[in-house]
C-alpha positions in Angstrom: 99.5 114.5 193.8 98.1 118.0 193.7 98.1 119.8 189.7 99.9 122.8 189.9 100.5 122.8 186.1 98.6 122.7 183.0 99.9 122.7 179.5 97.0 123.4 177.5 96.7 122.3 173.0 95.0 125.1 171.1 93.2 124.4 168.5 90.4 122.0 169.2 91.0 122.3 172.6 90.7 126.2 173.6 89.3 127.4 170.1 86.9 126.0 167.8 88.9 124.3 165.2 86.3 124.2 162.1 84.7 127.6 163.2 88.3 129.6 163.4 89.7 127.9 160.3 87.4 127.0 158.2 87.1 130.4 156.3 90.8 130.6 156.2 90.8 127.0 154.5 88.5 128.1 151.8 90.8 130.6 150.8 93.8 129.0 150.9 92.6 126.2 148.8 91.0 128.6 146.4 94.3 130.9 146.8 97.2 128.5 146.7 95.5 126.4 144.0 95.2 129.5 141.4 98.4 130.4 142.3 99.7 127.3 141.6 97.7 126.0 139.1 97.0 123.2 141.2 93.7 120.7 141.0 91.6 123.1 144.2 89.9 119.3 145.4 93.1 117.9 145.3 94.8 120.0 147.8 91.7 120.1 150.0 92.3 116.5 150.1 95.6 116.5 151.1 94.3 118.5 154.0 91.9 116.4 154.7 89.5 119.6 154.1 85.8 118.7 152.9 84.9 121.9 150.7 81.3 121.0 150.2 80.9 121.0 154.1 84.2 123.3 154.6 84.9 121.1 157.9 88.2 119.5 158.4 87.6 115.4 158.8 88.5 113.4 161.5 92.0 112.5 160.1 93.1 116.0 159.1 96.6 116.6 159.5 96.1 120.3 159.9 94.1 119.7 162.7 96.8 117.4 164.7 100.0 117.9 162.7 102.9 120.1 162.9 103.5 122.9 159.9 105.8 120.5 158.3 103.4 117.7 158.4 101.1 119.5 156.6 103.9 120.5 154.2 105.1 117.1 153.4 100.9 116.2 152.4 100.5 118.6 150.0 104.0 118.3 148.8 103.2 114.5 148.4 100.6 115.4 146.2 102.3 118.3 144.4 105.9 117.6 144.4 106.9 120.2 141.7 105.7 122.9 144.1 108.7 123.7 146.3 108.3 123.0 150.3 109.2 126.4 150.5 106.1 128.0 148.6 104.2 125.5 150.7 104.9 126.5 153.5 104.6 130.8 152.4 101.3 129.9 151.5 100.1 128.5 154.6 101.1 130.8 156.6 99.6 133.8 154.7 97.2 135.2 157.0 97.1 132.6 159.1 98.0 134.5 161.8 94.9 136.9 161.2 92.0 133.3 161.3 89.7 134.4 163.6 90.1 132.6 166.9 86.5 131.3 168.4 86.7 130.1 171.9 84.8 127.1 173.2 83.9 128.7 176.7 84.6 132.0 178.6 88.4 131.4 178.6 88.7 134.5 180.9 86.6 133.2 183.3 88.2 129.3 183.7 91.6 130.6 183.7 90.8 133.2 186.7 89.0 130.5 188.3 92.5 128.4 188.1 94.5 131.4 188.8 97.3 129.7 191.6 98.1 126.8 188.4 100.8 127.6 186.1 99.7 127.1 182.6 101.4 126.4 179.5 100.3 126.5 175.7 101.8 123.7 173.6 100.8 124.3 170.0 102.2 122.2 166.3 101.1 125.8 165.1 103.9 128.5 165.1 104.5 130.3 168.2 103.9 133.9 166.7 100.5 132.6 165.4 99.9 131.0 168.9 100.5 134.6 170.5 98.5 136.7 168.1 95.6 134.3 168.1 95.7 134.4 172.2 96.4 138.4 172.0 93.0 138.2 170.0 91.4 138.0 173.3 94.0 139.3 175.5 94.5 135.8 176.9 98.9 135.9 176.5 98.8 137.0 180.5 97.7 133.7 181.4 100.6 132.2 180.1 104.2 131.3 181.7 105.3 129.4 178.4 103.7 129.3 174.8 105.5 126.9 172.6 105.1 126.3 168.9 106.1 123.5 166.5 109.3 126.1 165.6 110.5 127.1 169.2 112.9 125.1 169.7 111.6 121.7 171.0 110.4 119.8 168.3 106.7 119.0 167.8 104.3 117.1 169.2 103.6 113.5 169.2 107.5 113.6 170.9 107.6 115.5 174.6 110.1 117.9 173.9 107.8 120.9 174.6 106.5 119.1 177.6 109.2 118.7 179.1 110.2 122.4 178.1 107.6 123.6 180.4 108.6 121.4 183.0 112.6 122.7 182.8 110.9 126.2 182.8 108.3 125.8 186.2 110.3 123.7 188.0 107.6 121.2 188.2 107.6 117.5 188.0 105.6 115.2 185.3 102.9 114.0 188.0 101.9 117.6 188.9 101.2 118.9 185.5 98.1 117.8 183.4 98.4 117.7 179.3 94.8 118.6 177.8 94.1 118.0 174.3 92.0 117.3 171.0 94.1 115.2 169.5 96.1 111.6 169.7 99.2 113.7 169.6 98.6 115.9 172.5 98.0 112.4 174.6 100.9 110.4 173.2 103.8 113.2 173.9 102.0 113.2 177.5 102.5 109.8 178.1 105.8 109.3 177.1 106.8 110.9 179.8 104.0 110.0 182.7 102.1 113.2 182.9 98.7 113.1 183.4 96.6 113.9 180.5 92.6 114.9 180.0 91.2 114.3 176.2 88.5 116.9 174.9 86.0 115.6 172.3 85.6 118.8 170.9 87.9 118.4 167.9 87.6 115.9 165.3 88.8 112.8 167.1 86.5 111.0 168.9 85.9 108.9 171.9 87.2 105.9 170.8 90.2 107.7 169.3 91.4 109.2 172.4 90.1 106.3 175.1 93.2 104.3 173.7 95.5 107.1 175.1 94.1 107.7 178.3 90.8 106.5 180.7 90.1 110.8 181.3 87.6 112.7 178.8 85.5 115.3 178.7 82.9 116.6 176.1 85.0 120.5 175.9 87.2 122.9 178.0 84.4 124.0 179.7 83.8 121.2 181.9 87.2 121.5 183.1 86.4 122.7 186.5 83.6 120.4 186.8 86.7 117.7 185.9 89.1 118.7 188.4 87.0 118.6 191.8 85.7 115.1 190.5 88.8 113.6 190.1 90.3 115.1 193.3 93.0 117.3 191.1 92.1 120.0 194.0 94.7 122.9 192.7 96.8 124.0 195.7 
């Protein structure tokens, strides 16, 4: 069956996840810990945020998670400091992180232009707008969910299958691409095709257990698609 959809991740997958959030990392950590009079290595940690390298590790939640996951770390760590202050904290300026794409996302959405695409995102929905509007990319877009629109997060399909209710299009005809294992698991619980990109922190071997398709970033995506026969119609 022909793709007519794609529901594309976003960070790690059309954005450089270490190069657009690194520097806001930093200062949250350095922020929210003198705020808080918290331990500053400690709550990188709880990020899984490497200060001497400022890179996130492989097993960051921040980098797969949903908002609340990332609460719930640091609020495992600090439990006097209320979920609510948490959460304040990181979403101060986070909006405003400076969004570095992997490729010319102008030019591969143009070149895709009779697909439908979607943006599924465990980020908020108004940071996944402003951080598209960056570029001037929203136009692309039929659907941009977040973690907070409505349809739960990923690892479950609820904002899958969102996009689905919204283009009228079936499982088999829309392909899930991601960084991480969540983007792959909410794919294939409910049989859509999904493409891993190694160009977050998981690796090979982490995504190869979720499905046989990889690719090294977004910008072989083309390349992808007339290899594999998923000629757009």
């Amino acid at each position: 069956m022909k793709i007519r959809g794609i529901i594309f991740d976003k960070d790690g997958t059309l954005f450089d996840i270490q190069r657009s959030w690194s520097e806001w990392a930093n200062i949250f950590v350095t922020n929210f810990s003198k705020k808080h009079n918290l331990e500053k290595t400690k709550l990188a940690r709880a990020i899984h945020f490497d200060l001497a390298s400022s890179k996130f590790l492989r097993e960051s939640v921040f980098v797969h998670g949903s908002v609340d996951e990332v609460v719930d770390a640091i609020s495992r760590l600090f439990p006097r400091i209320t979920k609510t202050a948490i959460h304040s904290g990181l979403f101060e300026n986070s909006s405003d992180a400076k969004q570095v794409p992997l490729t010319d996302l102008h030019k591969l959405f143009s070149s895709l232009n009779e697909i439908t695409f979607g943006l599924v995102t465990n980020d908020s929905e108004l940071n996944a707008v402003k951080h598209l509007k960056q570029h001037n990319l929203t136009q692309y877009f039929d659907m941009i969910v977040g973690y907070d629109s409505g349809y739960g997060s990923k690892p479950e399909s609820g904002q899958l299958k969102a996009f689905l209710r919204k283009t009228n299009l079936l499982p088999q005809e829309v392909l899930m691409i991601g960084d991480s294992i969540y983007d792959l698991v909410a794919a294939n619980k409910i049989d859509m095709p999904c493409l891993g990109v190694l160009s977050g922190t998981a690796n090979q071997t982490d995504l190869s257990a979720h499905t046989p398709f990889l690719i090294e970033s977004i910008d072989k995506l083309n390349e992808w698609i007339k290899k594999n026969s998923f000629q757009h119609q």
